[in-house]
C-alpha positions in Angstrom: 85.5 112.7 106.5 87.5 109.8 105.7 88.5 108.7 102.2 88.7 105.8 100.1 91.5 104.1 101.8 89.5 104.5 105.3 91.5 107.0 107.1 91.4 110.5 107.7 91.1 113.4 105.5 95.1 114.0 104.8 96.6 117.4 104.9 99.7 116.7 103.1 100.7 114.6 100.1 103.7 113.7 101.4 102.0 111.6 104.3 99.5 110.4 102.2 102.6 109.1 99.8 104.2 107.6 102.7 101.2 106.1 104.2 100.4 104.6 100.6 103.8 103.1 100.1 103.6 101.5 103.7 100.3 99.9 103.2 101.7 98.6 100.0 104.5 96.8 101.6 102.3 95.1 104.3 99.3 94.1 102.0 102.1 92.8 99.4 103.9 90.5 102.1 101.3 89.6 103.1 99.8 88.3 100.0 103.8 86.6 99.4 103.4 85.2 102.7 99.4 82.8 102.5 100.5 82.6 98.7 98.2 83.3 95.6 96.1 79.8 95.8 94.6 81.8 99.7 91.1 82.5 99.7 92.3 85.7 101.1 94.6 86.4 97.7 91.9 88.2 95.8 91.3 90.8 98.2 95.0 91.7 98.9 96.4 91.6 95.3 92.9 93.9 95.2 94.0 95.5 97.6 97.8 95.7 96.1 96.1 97.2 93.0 94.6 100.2 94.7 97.3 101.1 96.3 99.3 101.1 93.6 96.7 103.2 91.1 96.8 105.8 94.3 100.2 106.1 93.9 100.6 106.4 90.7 100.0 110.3 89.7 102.1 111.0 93.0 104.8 109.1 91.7 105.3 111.4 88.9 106.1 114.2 90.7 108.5 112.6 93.1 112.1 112.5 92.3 112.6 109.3 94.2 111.4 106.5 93.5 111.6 107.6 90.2 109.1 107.5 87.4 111.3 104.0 86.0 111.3 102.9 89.2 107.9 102.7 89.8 106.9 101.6 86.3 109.3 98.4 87.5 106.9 97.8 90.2 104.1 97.7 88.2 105.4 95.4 85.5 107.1 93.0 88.2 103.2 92.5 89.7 101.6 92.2 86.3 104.4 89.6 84.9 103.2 87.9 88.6 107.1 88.0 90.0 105.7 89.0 93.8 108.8 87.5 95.8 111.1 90.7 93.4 107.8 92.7 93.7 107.5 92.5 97.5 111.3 93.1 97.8 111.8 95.8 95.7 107.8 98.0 97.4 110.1 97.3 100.8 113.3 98.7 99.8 111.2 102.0 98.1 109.5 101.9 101.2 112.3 101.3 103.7 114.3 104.4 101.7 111.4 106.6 102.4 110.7 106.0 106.1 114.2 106.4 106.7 115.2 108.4 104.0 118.3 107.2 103.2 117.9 107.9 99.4 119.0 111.3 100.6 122.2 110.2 101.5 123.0 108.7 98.3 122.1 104.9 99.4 121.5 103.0 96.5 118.4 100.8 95.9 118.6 97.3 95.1 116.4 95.6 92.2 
């Protein structure tokens, strides 16, 4: 049964965490890339928005990103700063898949 992101059922949190913060990381450079005046902007910064409140609870229960961290994401899309948005969902992102914020690797804001 799929779910409300369109994929498969998920037997593990942590996938669905990682799957969540790469979808965010395409959908919000792709949205930096046509630019907020594309007919296509409402649907990714939609789609940006989802994401983001399916994240959310995770988020708290994660020591990395951190609960600071991700409240950073949030206000850097609401204040409507996407280039520092964008930058900083990739380098959240980029830490996960390759988890170097196990090795001490510090993120850049």
């Amino acid at each position: 049964m799929p779910d409300r992101l369109g994929s498969p059922m998920y037997n593990s949190m942590w996938q669905l965490r990682r799957d969540g913060w790469s979808n965010l990381e395409e959908a919000s450079s792709r949205l930096v890339e046509r630019g907020v005046e594309n007919s296509s902007a409402t649907s990714l910064l939609n789609r940006v928005r989802e994401l983001l409140a399916m994240l959310e609870p995770m988020e708290y229960y994660w020591g990395f990103s951190s609960r600071r961290r991700f409240q950073q994401v949030q206000r850097l899309l609401a204040g409507g700063d996407l280039g520092r948005f964008t930058r900083l969902v990739s380098d959240i992102n980029r830490s996960l898949v390759h988890e170097t914020f196990r090795r001490g690797a510090a993120l850049v804001s």
